[in-house]
N, C-alpha and C positions, 0 to 999 in steps of 0.2 A: 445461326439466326432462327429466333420459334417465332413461328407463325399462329394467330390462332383460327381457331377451324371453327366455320357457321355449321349448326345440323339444319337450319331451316327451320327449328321453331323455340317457340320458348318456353322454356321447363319456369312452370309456377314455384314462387316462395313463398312461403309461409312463416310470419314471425312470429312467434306469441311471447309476450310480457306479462309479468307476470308480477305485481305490485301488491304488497301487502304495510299496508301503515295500520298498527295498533295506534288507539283503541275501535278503529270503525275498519275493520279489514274491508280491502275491497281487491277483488280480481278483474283485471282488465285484458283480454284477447283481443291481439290485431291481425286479422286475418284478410289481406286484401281490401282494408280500408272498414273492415264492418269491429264494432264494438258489442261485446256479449257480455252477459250481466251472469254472477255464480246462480251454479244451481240450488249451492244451501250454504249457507254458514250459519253459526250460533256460536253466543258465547255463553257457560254452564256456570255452575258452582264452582270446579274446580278450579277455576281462575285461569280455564286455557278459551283459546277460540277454534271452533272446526271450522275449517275451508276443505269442500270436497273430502272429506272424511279426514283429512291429518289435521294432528292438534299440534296448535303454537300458542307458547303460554302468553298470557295478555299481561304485559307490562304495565300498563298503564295501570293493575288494580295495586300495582306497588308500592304505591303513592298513598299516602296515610292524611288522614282527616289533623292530627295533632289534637291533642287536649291543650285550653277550653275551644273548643271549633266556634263559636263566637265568642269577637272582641268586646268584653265590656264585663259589668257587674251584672248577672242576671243569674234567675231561681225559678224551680217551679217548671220546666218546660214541657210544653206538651206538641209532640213530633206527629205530624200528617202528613199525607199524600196527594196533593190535591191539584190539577189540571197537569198533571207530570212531572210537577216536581212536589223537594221535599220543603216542608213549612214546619220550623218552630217558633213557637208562641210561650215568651216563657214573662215572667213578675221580672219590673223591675227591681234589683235589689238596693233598697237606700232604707233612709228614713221614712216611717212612714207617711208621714208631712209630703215630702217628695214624690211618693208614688202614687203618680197623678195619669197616669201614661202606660199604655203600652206599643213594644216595637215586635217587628217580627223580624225573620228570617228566610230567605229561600234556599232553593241550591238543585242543581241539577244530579251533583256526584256524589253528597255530602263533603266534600272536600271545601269547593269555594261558594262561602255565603255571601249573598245581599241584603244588607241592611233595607228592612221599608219600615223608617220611623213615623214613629206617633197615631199608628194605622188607629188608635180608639186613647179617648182621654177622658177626663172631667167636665171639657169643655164641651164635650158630644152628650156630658149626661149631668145636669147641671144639683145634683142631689149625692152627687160622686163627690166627696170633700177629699179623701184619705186613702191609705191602705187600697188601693187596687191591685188584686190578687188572682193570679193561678187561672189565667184565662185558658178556657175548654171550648172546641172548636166542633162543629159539627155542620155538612151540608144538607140543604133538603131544599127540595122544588127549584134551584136555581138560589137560593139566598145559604148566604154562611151564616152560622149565628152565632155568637161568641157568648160563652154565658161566664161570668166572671163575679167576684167577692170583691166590696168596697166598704171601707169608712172603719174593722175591725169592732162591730156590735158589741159591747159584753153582757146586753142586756137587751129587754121588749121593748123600752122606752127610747132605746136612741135608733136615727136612720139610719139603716143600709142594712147589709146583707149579702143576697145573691141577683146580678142585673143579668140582660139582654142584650145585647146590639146584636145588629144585622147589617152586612153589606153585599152587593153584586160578587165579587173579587176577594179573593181569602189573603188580599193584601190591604184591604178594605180601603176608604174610612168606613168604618162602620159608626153607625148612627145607635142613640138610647132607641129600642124598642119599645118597651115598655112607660116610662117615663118615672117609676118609679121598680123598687124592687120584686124580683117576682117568689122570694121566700124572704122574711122580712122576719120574724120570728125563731128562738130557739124552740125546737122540738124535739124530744126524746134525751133531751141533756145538749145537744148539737148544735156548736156554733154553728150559723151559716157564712164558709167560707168554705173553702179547697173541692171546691164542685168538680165533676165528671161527667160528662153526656156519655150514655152509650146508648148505640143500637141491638136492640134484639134480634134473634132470628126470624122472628116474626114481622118483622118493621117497628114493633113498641120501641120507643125512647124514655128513658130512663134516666130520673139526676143525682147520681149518688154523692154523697159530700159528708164533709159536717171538719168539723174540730171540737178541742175539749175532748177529745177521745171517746167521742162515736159518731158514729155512721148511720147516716140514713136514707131511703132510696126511695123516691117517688115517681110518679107515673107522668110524664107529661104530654099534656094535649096537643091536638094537632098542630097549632100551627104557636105552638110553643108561648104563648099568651097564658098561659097556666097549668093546673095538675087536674090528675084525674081519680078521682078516690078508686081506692080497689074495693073488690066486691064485698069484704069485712066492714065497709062505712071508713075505716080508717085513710089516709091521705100519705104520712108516714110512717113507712116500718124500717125499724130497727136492725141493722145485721153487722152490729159490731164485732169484730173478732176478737180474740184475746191478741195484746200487745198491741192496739187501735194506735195510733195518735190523729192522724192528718192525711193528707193526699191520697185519696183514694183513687185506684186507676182499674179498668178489670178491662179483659179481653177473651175469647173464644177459640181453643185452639181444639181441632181434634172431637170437637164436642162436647166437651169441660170448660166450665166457666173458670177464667184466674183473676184472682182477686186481689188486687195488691195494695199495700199502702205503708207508709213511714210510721216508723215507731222511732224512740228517744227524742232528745232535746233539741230543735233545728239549728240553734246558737252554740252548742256543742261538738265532738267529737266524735260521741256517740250514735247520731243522728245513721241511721239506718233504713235499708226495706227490706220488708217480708210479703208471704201472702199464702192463700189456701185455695184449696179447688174445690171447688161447689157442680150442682149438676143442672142449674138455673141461675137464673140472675140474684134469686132472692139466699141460694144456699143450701143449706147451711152450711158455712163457712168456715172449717178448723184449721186452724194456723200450722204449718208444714213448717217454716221458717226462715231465718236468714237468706238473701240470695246477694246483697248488695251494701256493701258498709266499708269504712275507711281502712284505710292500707299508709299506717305511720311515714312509710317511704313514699308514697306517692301523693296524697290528701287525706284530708279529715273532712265529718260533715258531709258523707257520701247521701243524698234522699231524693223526696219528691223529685218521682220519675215520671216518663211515659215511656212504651213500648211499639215497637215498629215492627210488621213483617213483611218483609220485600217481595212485592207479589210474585208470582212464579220463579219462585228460588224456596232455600230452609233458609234464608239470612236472615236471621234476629236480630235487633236493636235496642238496648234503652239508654235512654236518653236521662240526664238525672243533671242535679247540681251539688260540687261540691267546696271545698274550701280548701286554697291552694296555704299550700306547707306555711309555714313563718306569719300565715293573716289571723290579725285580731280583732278585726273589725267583724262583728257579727254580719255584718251589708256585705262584707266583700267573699259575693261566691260567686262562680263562675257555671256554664253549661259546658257538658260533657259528654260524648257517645262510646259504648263500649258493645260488643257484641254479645248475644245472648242463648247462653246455652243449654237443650233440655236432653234428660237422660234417654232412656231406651223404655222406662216408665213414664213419660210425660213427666215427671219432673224437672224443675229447673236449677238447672247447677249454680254454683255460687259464682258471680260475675268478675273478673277480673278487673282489677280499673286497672288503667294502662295511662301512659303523656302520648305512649303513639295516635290512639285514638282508632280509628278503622279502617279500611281500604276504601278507595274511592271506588261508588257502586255506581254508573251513572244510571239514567233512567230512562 
């Protein structure tokens, strides 16, 4: 028979558990009833996560976006970051009759989008008949302001152009700013359509756009109620590149201005982008070339993009629309994301389209 033997006190135990769930690692110590929070974790580029200095690969970025990452007909998208997540804003694709409307999207991961329909219409800008086009999003003072192309102009004498709305929320409604267009005229040969807002490094804002293949970039005032002439008397200058068509997008990487926009035919196969690097906003601007065009096996119709860069990481993005295999409906294009890649020159390599689409980044 075993007996067992008291010493007279009692020897402490200590558990510790030790729980990790991708994608939010978390470490949890039970020591006598007290709970302790890690010292450090991150997760990097590499796609792993560090707990206490060991890496475990994050599973969760396994998980792929899919091509088109939204459901529906749409063109034109222009990709944001705005209150922590991600926001595309892209043209409805129909008839022009029909394109009365624009919808957006959110997403936390790029993976699962939210539809927020109707966020800006005709019925918010009562001079808005047609052709609502290529909405371009920019935040200032606490207001979004969307600046967008209506009605397809071919000439001085009919209405539309390029409008304004403004809403609290980058899910808007937003509301006519203006009440009327605020470029209303062809200038330098440029239809007024496929606008771009960009910020300077200065805080300048800038509306680059046009169609008819060229481009033209003005200065806008503060509180975006108009332009502002540059010190020449002139209002718009000119900086078309060779191989122009449409969508002009430009961003700042490294200290070089990128300057991108679609060349060939949008109802085509051909439909492409290219772009040039310049050492300011205004240029000069020589075409370097191709970076993004159809892939027989995958789509046709690959263009009018935007560009994303995932803050504190190298993760590149564009975002573009293109026409899935077997469609002949010149309407039926879809949005796409694919990642984006520059050499060891600042160059940007030629874009892969892909149906997987991208890893889920969240934010």
């Amino acid at each position: 028979m075993k007996r067992a033997i008291s010493l007279g006190f009692e020897v402490p135990l200590t558990i510790v558990l030790v729980v990790i769930t991708l994608p939010s690692p978390a470490f949890v110590a039970v020591e006598l009833g007290a709970v302790q929070e890690p010292t450090s974790t991150g997760v990097g580029d590499s796609g792993s996560i560090e707990i206490f200095g060991a890496q475990f690969p994050d599973k969760s970025r396994e998980v792929r976006s899919g091509n088109p990452i939204i459901t529906g007909w749409y063109a034109d998208p222009e990709v944001h970051i705005f209150r922590n997540e991600y926001w595309i804003y892209p043209t409805y694709s129909a008839r022009y009759d029909e394109q009365v409307f624009f919808d957006a999207f959110s997403s936390k991961d790029l993976v699962t989008w939210e539809k927020h329909p109707r966020i800006f219409g005709n019925v918010d800008a009562p001079w808005v008949k047609r052709a609502l086009w290529a909405p371009s999003i920019v935040e200032k003072g606490g207001w979004y302001y969307l600046f967008f192309g209506a009605n397809d102009i071919q000439n001085n004498q009919q209405l539309g152009g390029i409008g304004v709305a403004r809403a609290r929320r980058p899910g808007g409604p937003f509301k006519d700013y203006l009440g009327k267009p605020l470029i209303d005229k062809f200038h330098n040969g440029a239809q007024p359509i496929d606008q771009f807002v960009f910020k300077d490094r200065d805080g300048s804002f800038y509306i680059i756009y046009g169609g008819w293949r060229h481009c033209n970039i003005a200065k806008l005032n503060a509180d975006f109620t108009g332009l502002v002439p540059f010190a020449d008397g002139s209002t718009f200058k000119e900086i078309t590149p060779k191989g122009y068509v449409e969508g002009a997008f430009m961003f700042i990487k490294e200290g070089k201005y990128y300057f991108m926009w679609s060349e060939g035919g949008w109802t085509g196969p051909d439909y492409a982008v290219a772009y040039a690097i310049g050492t300011s906003v205004f240029g000069p601007f020589e075409r370097v070339g191709k970076i993004l065009q159809q892939n027989p096996s995958v789509a046709t119709g690959a263009g009018h993009h935007s560009v994303l860069h995932r803050p504190g990481s190298q993760r590149w993005y564009i975002v573009y629309h293109r026409r899935p295999l077997g469609e002949a409906d010149r309407n039926h294009r879809v949005v796409c994301i694919d990642e984006m890649h520059f050499d060891e020159k600042g160059f940007i390599e030629p874009v892969v389209i892909t149906k997987e689409g991208v890893r889920r980044d969240r934010l």
